[in-house]
mmCIF file of the N, C-alpha and C atoms, coordinates in Angstrom:
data_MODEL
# 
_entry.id   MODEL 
# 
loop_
_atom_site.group_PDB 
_atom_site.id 
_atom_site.type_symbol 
_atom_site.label_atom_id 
_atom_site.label_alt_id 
_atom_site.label_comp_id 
_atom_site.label_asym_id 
_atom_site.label_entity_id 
_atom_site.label_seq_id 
_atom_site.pdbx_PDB_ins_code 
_atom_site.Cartn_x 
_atom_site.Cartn_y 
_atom_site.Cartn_z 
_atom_site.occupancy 
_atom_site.B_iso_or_equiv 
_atom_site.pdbx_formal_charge 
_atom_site.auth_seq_id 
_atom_site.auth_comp_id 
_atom_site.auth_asym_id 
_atom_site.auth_atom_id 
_atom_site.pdbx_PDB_model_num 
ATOM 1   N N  . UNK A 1 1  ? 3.364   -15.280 -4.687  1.00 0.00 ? 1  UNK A N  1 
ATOM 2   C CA . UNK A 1 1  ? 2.391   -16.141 -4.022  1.00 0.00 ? 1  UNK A CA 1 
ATOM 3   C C  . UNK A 1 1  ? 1.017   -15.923 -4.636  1.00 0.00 ? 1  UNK A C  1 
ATOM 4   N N  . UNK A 1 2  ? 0.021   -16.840 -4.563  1.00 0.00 ? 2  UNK A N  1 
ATOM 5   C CA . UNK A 1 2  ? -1.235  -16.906 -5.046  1.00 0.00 ? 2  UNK A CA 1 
ATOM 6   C C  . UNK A 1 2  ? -2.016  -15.997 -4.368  1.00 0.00 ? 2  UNK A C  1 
ATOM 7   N N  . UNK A 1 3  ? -3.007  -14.870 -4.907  1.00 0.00 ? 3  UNK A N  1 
ATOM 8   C CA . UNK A 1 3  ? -3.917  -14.733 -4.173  1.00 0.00 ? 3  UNK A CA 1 
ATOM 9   C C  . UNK A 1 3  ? -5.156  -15.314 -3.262  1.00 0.00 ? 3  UNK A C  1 
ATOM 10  N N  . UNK A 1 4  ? -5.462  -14.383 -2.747  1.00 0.00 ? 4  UNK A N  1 
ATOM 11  C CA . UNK A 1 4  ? -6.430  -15.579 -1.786  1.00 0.00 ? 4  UNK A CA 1 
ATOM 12  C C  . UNK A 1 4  ? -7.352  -16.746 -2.437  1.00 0.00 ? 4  UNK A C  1 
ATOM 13  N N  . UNK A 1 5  ? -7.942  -15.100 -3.296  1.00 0.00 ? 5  UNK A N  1 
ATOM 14  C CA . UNK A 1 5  ? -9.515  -16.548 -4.019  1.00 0.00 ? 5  UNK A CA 1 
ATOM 15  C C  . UNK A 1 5  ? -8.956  -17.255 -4.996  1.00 0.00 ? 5  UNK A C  1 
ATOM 16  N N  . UNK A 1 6  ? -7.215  -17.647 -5.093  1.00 0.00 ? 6  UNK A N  1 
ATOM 17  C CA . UNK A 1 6  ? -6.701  -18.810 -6.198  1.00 0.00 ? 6  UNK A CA 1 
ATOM 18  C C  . UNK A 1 6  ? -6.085  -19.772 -4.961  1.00 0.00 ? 6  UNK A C  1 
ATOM 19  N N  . UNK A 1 7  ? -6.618  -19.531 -3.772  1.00 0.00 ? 7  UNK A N  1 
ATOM 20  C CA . UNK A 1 7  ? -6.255  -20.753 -2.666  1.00 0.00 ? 7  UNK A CA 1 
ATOM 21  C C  . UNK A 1 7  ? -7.565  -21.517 -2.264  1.00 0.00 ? 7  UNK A C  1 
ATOM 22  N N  . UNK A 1 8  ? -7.140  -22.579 -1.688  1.00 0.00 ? 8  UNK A N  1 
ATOM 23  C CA . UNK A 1 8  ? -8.329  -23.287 -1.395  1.00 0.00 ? 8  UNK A CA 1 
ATOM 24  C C  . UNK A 1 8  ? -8.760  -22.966 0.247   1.00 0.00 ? 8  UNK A C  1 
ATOM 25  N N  . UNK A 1 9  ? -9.832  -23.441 0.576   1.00 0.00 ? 9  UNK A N  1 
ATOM 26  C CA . UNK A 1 9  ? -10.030 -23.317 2.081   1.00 0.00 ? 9  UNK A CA 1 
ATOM 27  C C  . UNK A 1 9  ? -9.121  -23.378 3.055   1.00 0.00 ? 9  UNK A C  1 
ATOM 28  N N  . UNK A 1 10 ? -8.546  -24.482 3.293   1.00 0.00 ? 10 UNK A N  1 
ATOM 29  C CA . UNK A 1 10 ? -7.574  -24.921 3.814   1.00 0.00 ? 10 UNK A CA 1 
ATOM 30  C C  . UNK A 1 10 ? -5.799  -23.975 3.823   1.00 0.00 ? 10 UNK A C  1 
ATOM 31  N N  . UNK A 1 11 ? -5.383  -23.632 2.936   1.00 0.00 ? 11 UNK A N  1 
ATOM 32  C CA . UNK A 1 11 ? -4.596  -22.894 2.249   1.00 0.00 ? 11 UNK A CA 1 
ATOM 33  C C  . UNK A 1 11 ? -4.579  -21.380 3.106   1.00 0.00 ? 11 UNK A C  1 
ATOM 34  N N  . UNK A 1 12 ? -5.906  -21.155 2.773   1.00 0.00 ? 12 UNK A N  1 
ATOM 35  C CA . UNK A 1 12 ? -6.579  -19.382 3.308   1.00 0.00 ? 12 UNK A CA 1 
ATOM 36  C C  . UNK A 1 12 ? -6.496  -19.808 5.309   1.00 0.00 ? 12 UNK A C  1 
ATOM 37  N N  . UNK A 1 13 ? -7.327  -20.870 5.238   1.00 0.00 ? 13 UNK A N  1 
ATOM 38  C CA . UNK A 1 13 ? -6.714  -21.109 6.795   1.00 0.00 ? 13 UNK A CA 1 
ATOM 39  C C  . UNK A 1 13 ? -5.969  -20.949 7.507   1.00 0.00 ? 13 UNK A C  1 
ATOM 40  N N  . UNK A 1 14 ? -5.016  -21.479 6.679   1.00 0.00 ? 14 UNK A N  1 
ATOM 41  C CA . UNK A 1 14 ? -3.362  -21.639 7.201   1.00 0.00 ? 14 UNK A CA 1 
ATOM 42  C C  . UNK A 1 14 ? -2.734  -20.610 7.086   1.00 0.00 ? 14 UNK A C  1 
ATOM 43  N N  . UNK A 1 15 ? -2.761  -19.380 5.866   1.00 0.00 ? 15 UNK A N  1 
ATOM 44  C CA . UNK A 1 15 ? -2.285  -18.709 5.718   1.00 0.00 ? 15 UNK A CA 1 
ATOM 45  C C  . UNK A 1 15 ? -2.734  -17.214 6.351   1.00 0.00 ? 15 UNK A C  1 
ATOM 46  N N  . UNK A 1 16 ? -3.911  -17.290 6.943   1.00 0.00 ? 16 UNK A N  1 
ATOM 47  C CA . UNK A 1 16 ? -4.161  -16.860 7.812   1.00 0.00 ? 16 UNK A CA 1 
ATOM 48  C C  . UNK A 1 16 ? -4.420  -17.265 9.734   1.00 0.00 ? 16 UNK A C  1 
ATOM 49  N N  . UNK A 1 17 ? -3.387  -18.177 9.522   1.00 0.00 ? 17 UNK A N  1 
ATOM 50  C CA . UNK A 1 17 ? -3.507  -18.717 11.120  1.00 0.00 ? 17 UNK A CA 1 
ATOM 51  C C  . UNK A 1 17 ? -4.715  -18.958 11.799  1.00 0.00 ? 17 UNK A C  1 
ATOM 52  N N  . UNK A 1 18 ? -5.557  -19.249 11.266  1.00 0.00 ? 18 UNK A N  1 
ATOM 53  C CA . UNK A 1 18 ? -7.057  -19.137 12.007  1.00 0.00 ? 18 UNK A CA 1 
ATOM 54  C C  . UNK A 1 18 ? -7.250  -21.058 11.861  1.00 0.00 ? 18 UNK A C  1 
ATOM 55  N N  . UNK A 1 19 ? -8.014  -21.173 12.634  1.00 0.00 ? 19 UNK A N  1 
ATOM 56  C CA . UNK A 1 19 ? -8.005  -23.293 13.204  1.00 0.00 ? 19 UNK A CA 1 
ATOM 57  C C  . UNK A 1 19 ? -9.820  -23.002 13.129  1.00 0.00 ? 19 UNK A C  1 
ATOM 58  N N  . UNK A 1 20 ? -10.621 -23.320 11.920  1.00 0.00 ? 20 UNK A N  1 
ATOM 59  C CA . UNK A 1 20 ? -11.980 -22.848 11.607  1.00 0.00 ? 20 UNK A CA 1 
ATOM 60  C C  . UNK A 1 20 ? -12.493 -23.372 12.459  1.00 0.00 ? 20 UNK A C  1 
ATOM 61  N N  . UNK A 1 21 ? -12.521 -24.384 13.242  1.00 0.00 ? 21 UNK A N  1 
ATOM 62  C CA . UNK A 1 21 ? -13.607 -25.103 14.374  1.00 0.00 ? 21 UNK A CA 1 
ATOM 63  C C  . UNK A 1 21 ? -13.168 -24.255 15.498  1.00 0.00 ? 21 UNK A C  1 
ATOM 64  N N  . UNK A 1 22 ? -12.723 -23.300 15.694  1.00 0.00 ? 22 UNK A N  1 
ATOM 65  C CA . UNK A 1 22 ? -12.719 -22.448 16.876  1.00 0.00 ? 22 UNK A CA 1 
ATOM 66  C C  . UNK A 1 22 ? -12.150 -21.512 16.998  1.00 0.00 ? 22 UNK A C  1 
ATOM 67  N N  . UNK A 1 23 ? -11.918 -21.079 15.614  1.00 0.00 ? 23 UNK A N  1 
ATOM 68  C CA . UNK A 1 23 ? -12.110 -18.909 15.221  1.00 0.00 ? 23 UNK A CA 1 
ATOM 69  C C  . UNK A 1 23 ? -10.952 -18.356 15.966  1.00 0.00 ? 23 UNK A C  1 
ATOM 70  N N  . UNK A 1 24 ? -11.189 -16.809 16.235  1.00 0.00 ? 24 UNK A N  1 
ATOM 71  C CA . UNK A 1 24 ? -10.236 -16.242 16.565  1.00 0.00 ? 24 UNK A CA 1 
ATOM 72  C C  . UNK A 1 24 ? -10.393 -16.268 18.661  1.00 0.00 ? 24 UNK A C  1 
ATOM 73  N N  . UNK A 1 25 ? -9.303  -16.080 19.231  1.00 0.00 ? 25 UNK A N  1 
ATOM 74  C CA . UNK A 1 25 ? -9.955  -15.677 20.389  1.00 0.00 ? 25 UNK A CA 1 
ATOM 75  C C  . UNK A 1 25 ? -10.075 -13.827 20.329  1.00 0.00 ? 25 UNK A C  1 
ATOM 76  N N  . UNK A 1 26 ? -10.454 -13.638 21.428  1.00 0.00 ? 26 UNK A N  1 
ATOM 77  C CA . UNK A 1 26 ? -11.042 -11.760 21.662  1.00 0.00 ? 26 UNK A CA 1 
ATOM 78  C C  . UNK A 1 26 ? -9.705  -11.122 21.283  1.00 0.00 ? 26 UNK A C  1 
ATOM 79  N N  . UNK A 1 27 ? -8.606  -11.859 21.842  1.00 0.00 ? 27 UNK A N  1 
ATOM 80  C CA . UNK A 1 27 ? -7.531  -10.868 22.228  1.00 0.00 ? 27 UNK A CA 1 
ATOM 81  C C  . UNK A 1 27 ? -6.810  -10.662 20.521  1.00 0.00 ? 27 UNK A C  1 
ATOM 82  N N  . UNK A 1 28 ? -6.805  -11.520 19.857  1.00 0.00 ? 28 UNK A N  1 
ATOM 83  C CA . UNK A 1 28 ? -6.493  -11.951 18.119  1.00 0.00 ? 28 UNK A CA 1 
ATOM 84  C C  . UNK A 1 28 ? -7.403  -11.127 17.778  1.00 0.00 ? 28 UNK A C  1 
ATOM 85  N N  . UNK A 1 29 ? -8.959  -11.275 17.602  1.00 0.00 ? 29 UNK A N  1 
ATOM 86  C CA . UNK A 1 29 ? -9.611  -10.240 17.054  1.00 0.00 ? 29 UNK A CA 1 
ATOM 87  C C  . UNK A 1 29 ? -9.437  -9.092  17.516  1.00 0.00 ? 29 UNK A C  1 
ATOM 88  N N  . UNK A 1 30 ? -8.898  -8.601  18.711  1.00 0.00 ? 30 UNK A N  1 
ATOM 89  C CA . UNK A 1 30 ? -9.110  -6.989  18.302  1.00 0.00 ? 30 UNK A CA 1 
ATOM 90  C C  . UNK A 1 30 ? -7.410  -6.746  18.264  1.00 0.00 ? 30 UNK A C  1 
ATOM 91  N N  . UNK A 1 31 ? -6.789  -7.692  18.167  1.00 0.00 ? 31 UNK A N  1 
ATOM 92  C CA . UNK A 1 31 ? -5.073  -6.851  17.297  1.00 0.00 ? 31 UNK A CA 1 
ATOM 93  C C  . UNK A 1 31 ? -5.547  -7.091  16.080  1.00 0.00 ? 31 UNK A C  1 
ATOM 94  N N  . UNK A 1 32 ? -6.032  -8.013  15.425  1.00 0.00 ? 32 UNK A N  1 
ATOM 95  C CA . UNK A 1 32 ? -6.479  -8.154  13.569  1.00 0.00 ? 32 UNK A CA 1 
ATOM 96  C C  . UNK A 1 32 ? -7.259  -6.493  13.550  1.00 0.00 ? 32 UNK A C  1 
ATOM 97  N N  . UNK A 1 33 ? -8.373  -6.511  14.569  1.00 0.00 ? 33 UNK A N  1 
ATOM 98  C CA . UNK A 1 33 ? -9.258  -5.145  14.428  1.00 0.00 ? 33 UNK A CA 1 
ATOM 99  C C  . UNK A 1 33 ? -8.243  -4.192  14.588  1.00 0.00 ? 33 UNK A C  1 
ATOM 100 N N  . UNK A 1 34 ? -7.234  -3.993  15.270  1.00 0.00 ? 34 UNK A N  1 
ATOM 101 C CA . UNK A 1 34 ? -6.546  -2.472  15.070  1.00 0.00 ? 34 UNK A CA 1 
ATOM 102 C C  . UNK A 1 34 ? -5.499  -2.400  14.224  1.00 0.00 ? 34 UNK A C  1 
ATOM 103 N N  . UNK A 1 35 ? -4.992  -3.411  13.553  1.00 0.00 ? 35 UNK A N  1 
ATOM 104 C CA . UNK A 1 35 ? -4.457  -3.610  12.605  1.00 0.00 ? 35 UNK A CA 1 
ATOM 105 C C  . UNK A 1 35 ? -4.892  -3.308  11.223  1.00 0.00 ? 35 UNK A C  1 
ATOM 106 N N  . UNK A 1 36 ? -5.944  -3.909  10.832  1.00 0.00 ? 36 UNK A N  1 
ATOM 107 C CA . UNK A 1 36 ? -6.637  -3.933  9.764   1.00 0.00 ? 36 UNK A CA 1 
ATOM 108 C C  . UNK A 1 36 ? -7.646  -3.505  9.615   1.00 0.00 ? 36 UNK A C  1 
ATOM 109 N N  . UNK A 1 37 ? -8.468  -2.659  10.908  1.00 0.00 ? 37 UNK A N  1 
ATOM 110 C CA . UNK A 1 37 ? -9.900  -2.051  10.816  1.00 0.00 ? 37 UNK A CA 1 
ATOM 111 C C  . UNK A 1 37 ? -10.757 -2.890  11.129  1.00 0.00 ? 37 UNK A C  1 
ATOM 112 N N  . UNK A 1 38 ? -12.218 -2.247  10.714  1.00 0.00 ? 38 UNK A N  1 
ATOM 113 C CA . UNK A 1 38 ? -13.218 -2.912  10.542  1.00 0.00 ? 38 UNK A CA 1 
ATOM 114 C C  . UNK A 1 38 ? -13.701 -3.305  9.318   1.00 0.00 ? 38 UNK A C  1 
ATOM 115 N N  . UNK A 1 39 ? -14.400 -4.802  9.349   1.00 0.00 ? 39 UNK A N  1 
ATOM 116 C CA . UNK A 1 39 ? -14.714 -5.628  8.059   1.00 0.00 ? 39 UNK A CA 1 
ATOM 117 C C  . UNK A 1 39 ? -15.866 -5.129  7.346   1.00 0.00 ? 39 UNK A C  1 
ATOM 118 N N  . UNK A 1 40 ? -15.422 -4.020  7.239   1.00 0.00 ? 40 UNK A N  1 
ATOM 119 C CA . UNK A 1 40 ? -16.912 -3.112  6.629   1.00 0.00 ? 40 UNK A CA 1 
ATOM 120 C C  . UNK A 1 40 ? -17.018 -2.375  5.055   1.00 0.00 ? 40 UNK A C  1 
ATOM 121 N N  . UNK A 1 41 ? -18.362 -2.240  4.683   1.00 0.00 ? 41 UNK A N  1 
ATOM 122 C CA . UNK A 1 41 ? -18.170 -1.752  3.070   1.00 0.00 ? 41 UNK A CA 1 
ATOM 123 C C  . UNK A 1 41 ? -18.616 -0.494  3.214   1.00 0.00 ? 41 UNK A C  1 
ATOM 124 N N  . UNK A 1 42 ? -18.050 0.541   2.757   1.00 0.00 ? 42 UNK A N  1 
ATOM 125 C CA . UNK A 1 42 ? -18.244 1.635   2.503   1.00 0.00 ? 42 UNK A CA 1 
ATOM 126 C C  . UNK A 1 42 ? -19.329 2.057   1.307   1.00 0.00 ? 42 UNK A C  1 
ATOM 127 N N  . UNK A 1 43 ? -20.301 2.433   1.792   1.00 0.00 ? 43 UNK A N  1 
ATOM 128 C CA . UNK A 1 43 ? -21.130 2.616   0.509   1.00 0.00 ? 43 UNK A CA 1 
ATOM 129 C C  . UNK A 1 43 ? -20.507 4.322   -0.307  1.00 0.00 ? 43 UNK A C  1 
ATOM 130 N N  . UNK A 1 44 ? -20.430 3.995   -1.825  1.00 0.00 ? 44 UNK A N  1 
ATOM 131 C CA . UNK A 1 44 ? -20.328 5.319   -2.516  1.00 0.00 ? 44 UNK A CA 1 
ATOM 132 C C  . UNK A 1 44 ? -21.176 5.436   -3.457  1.00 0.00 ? 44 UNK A C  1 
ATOM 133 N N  . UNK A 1 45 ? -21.503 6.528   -3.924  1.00 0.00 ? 45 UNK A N  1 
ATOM 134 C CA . UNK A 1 45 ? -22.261 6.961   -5.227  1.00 0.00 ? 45 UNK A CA 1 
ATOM 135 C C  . UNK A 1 45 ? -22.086 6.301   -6.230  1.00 0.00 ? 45 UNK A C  1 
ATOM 136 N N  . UNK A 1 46 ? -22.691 5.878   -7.018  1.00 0.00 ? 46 UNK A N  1 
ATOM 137 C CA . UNK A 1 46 ? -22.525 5.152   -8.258  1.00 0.00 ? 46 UNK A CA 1 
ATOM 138 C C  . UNK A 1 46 ? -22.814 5.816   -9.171  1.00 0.00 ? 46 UNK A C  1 
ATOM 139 N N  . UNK A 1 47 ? -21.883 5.461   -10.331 1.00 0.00 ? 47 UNK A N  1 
ATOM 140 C CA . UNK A 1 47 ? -21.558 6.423   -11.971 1.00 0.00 ? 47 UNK A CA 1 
ATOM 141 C C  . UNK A 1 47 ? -22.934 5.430   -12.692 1.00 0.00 ? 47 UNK A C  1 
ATOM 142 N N  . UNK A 1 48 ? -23.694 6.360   -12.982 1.00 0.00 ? 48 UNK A N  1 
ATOM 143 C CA . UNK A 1 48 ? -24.245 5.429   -14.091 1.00 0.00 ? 48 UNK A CA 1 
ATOM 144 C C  . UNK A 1 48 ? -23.981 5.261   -15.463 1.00 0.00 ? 48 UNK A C  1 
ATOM 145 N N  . UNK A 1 49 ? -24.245 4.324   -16.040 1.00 0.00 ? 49 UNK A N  1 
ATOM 146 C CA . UNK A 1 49 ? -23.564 4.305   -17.461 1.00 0.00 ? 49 UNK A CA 1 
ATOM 147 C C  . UNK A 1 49 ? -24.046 5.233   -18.624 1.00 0.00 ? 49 UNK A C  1 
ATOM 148 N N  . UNK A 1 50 ? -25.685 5.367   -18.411 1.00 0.00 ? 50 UNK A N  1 
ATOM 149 C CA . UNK A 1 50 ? -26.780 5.749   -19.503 1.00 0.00 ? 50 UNK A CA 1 
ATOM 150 C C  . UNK A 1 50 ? -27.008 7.224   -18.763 1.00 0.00 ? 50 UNK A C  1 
ATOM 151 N N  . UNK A 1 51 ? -26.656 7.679   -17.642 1.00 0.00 ? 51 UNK A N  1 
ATOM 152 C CA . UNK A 1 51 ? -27.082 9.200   -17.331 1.00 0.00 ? 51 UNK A CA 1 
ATOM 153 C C  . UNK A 1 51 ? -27.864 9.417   -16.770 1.00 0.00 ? 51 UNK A C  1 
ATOM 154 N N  . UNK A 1 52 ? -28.851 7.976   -16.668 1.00 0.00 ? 52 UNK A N  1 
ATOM 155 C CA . UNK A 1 52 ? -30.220 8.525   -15.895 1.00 0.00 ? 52 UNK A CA 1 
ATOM 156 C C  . UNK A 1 52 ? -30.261 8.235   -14.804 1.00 0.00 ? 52 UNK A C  1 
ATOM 157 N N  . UNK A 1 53 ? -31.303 9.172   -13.856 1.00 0.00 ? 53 UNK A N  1 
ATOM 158 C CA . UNK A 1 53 ? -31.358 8.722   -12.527 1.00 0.00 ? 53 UNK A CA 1 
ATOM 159 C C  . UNK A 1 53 ? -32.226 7.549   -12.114 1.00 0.00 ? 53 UNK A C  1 
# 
């Protein structure tokens, strides 16, 4: 199967069950949330290329 960002809007919609004019309800978001976490970025240290700070 295609990855996501080689689907179109519609596609990602569907294939994620979500109806965009009216989102998830509470009870969907928090089984997606204990399922899959939180939609969050972890910040880490970064390698620099040249050495310097």
């Amino acid at each position: 199967m295609d990855e996501w960002y080689q689907l179109d809007v519609e596609q990602n919609l569907k294939k994620l069950d979500v109806d965009l004019s009216v989102g998830l309800d509470a009870a969907e978001a928090q089984r997606r949330l204990e399922r899959y976490g939180a939609n969050e970025l972890v910040e880490r240290d970064q390698k620099r290329f040249c050495g310097n700070s």
